[in-house]
Biotite code that builds the C-alpha atoms (Angstrom):
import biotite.structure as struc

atoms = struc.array([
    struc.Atom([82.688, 53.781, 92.976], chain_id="A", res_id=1, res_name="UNK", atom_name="CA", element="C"),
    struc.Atom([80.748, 54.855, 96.488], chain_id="A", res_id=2, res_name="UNK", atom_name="CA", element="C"),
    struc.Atom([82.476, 53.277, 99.226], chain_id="A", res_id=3, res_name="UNK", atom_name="CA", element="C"),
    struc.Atom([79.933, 52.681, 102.449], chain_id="A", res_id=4, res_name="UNK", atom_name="CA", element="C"),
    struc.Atom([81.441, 54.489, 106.011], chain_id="A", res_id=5, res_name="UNK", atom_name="CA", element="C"),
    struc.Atom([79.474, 53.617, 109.409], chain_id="A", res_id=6, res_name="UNK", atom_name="CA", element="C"),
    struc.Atom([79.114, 57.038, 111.172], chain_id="A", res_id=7, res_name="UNK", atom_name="CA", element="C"),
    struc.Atom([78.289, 57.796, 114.638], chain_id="A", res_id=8, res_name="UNK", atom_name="CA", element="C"),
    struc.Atom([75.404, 60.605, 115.425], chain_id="A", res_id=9, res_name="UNK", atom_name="CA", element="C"),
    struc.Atom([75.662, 62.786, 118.856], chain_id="A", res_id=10, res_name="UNK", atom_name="CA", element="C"),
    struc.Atom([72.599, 60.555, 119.498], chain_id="A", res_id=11, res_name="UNK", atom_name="CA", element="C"),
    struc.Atom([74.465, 57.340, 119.486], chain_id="A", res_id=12, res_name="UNK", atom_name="CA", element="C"),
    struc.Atom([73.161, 55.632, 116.912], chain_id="A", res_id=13, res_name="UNK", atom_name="CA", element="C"),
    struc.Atom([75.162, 54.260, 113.779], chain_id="A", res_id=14, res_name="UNK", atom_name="CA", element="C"),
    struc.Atom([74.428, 55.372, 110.152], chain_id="A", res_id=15, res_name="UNK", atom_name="CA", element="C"),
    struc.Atom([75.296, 54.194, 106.957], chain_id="A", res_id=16, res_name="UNK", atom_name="CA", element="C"),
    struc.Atom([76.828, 56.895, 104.462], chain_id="A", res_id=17, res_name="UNK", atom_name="CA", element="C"),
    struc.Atom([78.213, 56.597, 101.197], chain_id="A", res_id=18, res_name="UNK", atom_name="CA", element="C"),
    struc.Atom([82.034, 58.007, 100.837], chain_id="A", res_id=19, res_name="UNK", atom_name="CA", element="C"),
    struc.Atom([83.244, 58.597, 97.231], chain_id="A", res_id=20, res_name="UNK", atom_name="CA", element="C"),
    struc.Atom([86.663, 57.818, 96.585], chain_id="A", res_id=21, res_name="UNK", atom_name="CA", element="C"),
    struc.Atom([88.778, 59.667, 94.266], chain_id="A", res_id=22, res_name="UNK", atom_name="CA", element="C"),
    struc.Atom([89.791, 58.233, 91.307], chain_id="A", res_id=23, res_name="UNK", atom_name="CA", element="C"),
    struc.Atom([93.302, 56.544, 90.409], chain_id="A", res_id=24, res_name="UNK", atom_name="CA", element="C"),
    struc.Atom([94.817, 57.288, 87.774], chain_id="A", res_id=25, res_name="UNK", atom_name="CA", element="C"),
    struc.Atom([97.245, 54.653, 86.083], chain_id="A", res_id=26, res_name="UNK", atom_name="CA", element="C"),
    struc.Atom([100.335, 54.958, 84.870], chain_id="A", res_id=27, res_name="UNK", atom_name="CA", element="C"),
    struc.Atom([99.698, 55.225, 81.798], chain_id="A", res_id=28, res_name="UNK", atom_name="CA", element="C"),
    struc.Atom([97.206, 58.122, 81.906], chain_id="A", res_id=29, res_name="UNK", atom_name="CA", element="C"),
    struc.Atom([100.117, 60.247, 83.569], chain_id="A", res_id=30, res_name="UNK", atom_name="CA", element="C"),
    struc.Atom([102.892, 58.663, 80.997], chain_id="A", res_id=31, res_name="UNK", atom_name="CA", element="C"),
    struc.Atom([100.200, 60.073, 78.320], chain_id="A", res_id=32, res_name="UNK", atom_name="CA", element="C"),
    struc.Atom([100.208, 63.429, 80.337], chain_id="A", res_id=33, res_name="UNK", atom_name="CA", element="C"),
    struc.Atom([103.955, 63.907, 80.183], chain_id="A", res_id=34, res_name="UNK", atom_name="CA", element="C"),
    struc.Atom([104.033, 63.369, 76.535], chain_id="A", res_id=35, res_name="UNK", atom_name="CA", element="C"),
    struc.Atom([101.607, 66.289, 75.826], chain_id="A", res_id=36, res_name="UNK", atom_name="CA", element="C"),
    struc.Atom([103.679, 68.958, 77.784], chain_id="A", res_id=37, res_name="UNK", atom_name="CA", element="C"),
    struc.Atom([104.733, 71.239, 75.748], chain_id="A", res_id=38, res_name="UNK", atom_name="CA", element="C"),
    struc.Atom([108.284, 70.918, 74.073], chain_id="A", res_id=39, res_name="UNK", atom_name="CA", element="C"),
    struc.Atom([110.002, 74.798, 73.344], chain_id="A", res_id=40, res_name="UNK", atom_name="CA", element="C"),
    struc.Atom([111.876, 74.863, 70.468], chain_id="A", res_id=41, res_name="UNK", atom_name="CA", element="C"),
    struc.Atom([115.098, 73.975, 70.387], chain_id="A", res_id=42, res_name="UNK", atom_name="CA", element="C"),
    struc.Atom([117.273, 77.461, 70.578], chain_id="A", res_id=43, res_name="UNK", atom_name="CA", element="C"),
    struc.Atom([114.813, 78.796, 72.459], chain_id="A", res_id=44, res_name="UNK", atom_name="CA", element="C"),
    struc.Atom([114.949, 79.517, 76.386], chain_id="A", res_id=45, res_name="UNK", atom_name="CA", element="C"),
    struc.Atom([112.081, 78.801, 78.704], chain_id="A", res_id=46, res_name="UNK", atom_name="CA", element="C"),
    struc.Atom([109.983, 81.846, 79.332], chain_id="A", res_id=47, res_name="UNK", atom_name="CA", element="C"),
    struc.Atom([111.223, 83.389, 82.249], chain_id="A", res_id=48, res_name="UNK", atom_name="CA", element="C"),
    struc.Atom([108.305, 83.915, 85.316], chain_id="A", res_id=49, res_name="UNK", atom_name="CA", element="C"),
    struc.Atom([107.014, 87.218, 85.710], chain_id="A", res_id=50, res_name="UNK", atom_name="CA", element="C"),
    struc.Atom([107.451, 89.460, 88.322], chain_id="A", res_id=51, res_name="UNK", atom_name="CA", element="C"),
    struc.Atom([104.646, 91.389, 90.484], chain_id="A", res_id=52, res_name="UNK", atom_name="CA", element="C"),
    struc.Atom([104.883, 94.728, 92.010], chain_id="A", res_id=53, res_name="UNK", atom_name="CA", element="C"),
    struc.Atom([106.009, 94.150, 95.348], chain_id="A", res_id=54, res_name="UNK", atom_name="CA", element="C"),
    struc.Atom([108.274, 92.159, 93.917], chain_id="A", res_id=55, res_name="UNK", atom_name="CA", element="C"),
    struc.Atom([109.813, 94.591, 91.837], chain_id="A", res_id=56, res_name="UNK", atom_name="CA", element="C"),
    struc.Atom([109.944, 97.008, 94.254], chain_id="A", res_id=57, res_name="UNK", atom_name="CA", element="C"),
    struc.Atom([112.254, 95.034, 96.332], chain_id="A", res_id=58, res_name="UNK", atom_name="CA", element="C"),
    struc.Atom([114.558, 94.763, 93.226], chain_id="A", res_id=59, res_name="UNK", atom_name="CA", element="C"),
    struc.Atom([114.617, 98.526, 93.061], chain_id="A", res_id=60, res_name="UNK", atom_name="CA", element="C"),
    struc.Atom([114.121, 99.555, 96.878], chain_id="A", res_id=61, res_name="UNK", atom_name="CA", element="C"),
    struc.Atom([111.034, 101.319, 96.466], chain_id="A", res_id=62, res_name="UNK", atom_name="CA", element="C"),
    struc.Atom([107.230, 101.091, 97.176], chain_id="A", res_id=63, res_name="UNK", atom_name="CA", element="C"),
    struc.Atom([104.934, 99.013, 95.077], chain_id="A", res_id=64, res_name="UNK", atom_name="CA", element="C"),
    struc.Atom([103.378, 102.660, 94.895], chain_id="A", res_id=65, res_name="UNK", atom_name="CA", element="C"),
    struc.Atom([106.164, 104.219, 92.749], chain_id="A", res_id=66, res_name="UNK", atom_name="CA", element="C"),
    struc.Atom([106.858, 101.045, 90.887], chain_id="A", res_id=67, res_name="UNK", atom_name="CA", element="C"),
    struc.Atom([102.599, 101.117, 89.619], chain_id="A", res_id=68, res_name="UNK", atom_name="CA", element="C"),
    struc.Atom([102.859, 105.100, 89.415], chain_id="A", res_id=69, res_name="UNK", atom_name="CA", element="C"),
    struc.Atom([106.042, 104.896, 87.063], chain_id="A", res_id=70, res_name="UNK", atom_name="CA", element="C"),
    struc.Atom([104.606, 101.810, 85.460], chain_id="A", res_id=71, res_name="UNK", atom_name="CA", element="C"),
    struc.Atom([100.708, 104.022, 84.093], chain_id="A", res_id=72, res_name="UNK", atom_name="CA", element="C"),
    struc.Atom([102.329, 107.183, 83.357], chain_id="A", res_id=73, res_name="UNK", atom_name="CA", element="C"),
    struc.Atom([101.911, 108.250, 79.863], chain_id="A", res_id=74, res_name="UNK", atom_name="CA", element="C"),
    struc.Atom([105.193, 107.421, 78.823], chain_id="A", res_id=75, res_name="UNK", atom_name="CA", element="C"),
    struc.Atom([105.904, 104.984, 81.321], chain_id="A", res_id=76, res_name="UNK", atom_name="CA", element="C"),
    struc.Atom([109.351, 104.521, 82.727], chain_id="A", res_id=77, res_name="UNK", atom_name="CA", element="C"),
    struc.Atom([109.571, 100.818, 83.200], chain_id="A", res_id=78, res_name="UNK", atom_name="CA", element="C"),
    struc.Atom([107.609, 98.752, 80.685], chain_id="A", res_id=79, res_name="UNK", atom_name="CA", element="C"),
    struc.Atom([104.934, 96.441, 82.019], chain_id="A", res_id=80, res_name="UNK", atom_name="CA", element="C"),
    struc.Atom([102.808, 93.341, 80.515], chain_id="A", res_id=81, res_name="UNK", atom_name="CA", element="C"),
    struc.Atom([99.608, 93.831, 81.217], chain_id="A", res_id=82, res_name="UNK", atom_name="CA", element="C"),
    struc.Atom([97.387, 90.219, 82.179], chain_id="A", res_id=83, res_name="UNK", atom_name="CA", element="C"),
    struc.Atom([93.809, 91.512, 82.080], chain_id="A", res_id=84, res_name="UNK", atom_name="CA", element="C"),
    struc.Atom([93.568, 93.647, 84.961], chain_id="A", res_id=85, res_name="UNK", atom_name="CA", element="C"),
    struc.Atom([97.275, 92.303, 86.641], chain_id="A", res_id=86, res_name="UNK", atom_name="CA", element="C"),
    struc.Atom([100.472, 94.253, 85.383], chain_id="A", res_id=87, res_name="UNK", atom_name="CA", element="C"),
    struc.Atom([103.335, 91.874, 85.657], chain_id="A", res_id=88, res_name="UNK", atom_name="CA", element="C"),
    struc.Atom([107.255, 92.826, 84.645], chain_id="A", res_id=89, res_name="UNK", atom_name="CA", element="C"),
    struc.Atom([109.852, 90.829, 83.008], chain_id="A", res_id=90, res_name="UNK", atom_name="CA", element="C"),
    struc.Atom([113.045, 90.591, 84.568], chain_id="A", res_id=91, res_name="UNK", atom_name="CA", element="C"),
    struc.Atom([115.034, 91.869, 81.445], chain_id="A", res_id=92, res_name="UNK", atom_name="CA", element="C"),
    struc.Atom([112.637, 95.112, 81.032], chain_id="A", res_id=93, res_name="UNK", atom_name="CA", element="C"),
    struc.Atom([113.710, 95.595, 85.097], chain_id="A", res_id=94, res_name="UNK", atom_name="CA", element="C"),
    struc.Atom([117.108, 95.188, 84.159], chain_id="A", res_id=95, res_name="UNK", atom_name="CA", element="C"),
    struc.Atom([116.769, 97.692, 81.495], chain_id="A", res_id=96, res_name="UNK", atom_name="CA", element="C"),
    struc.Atom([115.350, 100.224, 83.499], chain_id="A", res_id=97, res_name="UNK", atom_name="CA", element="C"),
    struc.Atom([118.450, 100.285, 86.234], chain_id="A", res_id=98, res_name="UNK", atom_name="CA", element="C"),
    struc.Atom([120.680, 99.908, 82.891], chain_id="A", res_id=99, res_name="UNK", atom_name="CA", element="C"),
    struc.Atom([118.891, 103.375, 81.445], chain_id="A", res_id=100, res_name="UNK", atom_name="CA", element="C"),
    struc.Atom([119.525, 104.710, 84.977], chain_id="A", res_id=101, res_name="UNK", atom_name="CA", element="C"),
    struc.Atom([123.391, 103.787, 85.273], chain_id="A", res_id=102, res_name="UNK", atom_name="CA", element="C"),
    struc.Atom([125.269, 106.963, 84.970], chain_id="A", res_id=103, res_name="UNK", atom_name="CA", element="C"),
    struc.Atom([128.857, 107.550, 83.552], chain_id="A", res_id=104, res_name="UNK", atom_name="CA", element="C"),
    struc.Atom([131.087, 110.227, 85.094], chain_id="A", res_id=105, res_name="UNK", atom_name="CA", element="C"),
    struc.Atom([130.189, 113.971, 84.711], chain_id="A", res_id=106, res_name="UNK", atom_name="CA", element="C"),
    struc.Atom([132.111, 116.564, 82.509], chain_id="A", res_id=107, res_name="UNK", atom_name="CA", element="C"),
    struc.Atom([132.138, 118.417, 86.292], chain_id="A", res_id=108, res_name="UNK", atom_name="CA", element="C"),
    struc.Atom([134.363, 115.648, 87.375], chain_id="A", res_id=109, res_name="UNK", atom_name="CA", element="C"),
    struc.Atom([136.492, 115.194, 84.692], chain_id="A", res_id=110, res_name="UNK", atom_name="CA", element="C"),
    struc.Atom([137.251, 118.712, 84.345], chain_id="A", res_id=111, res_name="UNK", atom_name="CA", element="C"),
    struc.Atom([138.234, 119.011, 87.819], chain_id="A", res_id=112, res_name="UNK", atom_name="CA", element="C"),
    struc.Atom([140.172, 115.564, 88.173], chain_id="A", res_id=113, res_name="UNK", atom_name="CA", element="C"),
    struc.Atom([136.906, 113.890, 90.404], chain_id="A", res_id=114, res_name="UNK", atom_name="CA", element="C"),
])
């Protein structure tokens, strides 16, 4: 429903002008709302929020560069979800990647009591 708002002109003079009013929404229109939001199975976790490059990169220490460059290889080192033309990560596949690159000791170093 236009609401009417006097308005002043550099001239001086006062015009009329019709303001629009956004509309309310009742109670029960945002009660209704709440009920449709979607209810995850029970068992199930809520899906975690994906990560971006940069911040990846700050996870690992390195440049968004060498997180994208080891992301589009052929066989690509840490796996990415790709979101039309965004690539996004999951934390677990991150996790997975500095789990893959967690060494155990050497046979140098047990040999020679390192």
């Amino acid at each position: 429903m236009p609401v009417a708002a006097l308005s002043q002109s550099s001239s001086g003079s006062h015009a009329l002008t019709s303001v629009r009013k956004p509309p309310v929404r009742a109670m029960a229109d945002i009660t209704k709302a709440s009920q449709n939001a979607i209810d995850f199975p029970p068992g199930r976790a809520e899906p975690q929020r994906l990560l971006n490059a940069r911040e990846v990169a700050a996870r690992l220490g390195v440049s968004e560069r060498w997180v994208r460059d080891h992301t589009t290889r052929r066989s690509p080192k840490i796996v990415g979800v790709k979101l039309g033309t965004l690539m996004r990560y999951r934390c677990a596949d991150v996790d997975e990647f500095m789990e893959r690159l967690t060494t155990s000791r050497s046979s140098f170093q047990r040999q020679f009591g390192g």
